[in-house]
N, C-alpha and C positions, 0 to 999 in steps of 0.2 A: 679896393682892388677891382681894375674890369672887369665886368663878366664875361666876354670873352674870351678871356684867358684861361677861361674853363671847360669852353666847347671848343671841340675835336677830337685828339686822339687823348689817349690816358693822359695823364702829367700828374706830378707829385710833387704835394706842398708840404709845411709844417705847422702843426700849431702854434700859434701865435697867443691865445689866450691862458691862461691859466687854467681852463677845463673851455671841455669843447662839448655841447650835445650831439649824439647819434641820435636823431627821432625817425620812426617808423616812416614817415611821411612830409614830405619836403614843406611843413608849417610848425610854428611855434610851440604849436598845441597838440599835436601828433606825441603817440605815446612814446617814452625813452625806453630805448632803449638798452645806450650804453654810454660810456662818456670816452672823449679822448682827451690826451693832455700836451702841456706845454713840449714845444720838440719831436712829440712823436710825428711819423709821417702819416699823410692821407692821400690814396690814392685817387684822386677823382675821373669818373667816367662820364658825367653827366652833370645839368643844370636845371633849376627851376623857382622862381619864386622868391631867386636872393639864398638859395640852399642849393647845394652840390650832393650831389650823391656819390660813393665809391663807398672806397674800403678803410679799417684803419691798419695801416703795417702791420704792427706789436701783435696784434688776435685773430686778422682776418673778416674782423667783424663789418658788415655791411650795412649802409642807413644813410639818410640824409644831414647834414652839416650844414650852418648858416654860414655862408661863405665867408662872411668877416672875420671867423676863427683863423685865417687859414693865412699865409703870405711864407717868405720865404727867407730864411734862417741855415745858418750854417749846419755840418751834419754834425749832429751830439754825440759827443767824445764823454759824459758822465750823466751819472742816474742820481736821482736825488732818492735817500735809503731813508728820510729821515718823514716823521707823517707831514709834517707840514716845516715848510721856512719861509722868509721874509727875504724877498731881492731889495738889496736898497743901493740909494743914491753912490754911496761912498763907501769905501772897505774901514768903514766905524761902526762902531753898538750904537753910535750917537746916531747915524746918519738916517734920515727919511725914507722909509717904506715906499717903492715902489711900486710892486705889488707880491703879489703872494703866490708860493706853487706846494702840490702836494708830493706825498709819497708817489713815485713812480715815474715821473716829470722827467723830461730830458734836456738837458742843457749842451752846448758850447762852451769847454773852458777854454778861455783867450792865456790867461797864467794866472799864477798866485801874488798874495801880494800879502804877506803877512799870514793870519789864519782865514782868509777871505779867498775868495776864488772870484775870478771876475770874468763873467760871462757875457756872451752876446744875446743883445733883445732887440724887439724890431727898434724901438729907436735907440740904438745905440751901444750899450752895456751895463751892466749893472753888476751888484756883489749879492753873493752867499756865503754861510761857513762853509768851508772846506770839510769839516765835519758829516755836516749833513749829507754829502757826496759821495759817490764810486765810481771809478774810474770805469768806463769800456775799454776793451783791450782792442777788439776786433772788429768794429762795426759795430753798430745798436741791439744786436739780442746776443753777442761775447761775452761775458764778463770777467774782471780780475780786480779784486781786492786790493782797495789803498792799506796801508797801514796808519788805519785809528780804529780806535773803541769802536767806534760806531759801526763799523766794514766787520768788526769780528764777532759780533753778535751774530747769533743764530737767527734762522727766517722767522718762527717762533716766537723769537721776542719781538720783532718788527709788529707782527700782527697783535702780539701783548702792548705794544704803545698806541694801539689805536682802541684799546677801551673805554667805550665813553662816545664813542663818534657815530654819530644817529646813524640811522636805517637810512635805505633812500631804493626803492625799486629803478634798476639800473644806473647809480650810482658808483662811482670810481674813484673817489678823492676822500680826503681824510675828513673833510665837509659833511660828506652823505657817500654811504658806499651800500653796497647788497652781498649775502654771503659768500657769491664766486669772485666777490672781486676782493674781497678779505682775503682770499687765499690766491690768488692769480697775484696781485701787487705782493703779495708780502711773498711768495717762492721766486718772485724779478729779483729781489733781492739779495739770492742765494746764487741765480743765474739758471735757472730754473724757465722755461715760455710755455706758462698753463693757457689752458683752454680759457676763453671769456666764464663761460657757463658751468652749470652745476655737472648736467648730461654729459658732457666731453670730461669735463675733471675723473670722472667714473676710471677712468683710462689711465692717470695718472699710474706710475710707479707699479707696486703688485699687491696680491691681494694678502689680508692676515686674516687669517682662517677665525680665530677666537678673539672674543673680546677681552679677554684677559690675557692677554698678549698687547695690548694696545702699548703705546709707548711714545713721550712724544714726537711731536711732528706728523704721526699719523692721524688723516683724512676718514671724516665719520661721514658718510654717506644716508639721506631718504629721497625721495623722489620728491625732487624741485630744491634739494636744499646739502647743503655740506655745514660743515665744523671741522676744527684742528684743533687734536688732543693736546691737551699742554703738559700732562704725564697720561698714568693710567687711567686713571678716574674723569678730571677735569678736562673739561671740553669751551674751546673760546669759536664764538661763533657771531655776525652781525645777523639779528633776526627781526622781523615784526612783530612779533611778544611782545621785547624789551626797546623795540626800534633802536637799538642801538648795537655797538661790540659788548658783548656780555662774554663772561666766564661762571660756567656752573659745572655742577656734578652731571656728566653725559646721562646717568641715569636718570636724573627728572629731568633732565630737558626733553628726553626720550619717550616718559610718559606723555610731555605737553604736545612734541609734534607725532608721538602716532598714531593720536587721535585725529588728525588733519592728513596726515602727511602717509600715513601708515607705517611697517616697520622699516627699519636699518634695510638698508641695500643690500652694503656694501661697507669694507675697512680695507682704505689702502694706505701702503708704505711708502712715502715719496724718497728717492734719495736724491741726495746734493751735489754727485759728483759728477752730472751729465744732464743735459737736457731728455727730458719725456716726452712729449710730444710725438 
């Protein structure tokens, strides 16, 4: 893509890559900050180095971008629910990997074709299950539920199929994520627009006074860090302990971060039937 096309006034692109870096600083090696993904939009205001600076849609979140993530793509009519899928050549289980997108990825569907779904990419199109997918109703942060299995799961359980998926300091993909984006991706799901960060999540929903009230779905709050209850007791959380999605009893993971972390903030109740934010 020109670089021109990038200086003057605002303009808005989409991702084009399967994950996009946010870094602090318009170089390779500048620290991340956050990732964007396939379909979302990025606002750019600025150039330098082969990186663009702006914003991303979905979070607001601001940073530098290596401009080859970026080019231009239909507006995404569905959200991939699923932690990870395979775009491939043809609408077969047979057919060659094109490449790969994660949970929270936004697509173009062109129509169906069987249980495939066949999407626009920059060169051309490609397939997904129809499965792995959700329909947008009204634009990119709307949502409305397809009718399958997969749509009628809880947000919950979204963030229960990413156990097992490393740690990664500002991470967003099912590859490597951090714990605001364990819960940011998995409430997109429910149609829910969380905060990037832990600090803003504070805000979600309302407060539950005792911990023995906890129940799932509710947000375990320390400074610098969240978790989601999976009942009373159990807490699923991506942390650097286990570098990864873990599930434990809230009460020792409690003991391990508050000697770092110090105590509980905060216990909030997200509900499902409206945006937070």
């Amino acid at each position: 893509m020109s670089e021109n096309r990038f200086v003057g006034q605002m303009t808005e692109f989409q991702i084009i890559t399967p994950s996009a870096p946010l870094h602090s600083g318009p170089a390779a090696d500048a620290p991340l900050d956050n990732e964007g993904l396939f379909g979302e939009t990025f606002e750019v205001t600025g150039t330098k180095n082969g990186f663009v600076f702006g914003r991303l849609i979905t979070d607001g979140y601001e940073g530098w971008m290596p401009k080859n993530c970026l080019g231009d793509l239909p507006v995404p009519n569905a959200l991939l629910i699923a932690p990870m899928t395979h775009v491939t050549l043809r609408a077969s289980v047979k057919s060659p990997s094109c490449f790969s997108l994660s949970l929270g990825a936004m697509v173009h569907v062109i129509s169906k074709e069987n249980d495939c779904a066949k999407i626009t990419t920059l060169g051309g199109h490609g397939f997904l299950s129809n499965r792995h997918i959700q329909r947008l109703s009204k634009g990119q942060n709307s949502f409305k539920k397809i009718s399958d299995s997969s749509a009628d799961r809880d947000w919950v359980a979204t963030a229960e199929d990413l156990i097992g998926s490393p740690y990664k300091w500002g991470g967003r993909t099912a590859w490597g994520l951090d714990c605001s984006a364990l819960v940011q991706l998995s409430l997109l799901t429910a149609g829910i627009n969380a905060p990037r960060d832990s600090g803003p999540q504070h805000h979600l929903g309302m407060s539950v006074i005792k911990e023995t009230n906890l129940k799932r779905g509710d947000l375990v709050f320390w400074k610098g860090h969240v978790g989601i209850m999976q009942d009373h007791k159990r807490m699923l959380h991506c942390n650097a302990y286990h570098m990864a999605v873990t599930s434990e009893l809230l009460s020792s993971a409690n003991r391990r971060i508050a000697k770092i972390a110090g105590p509980i903030t905060a216990f909030r109740r997200v509900s499902c039937n409206h945006s937070l934010v």
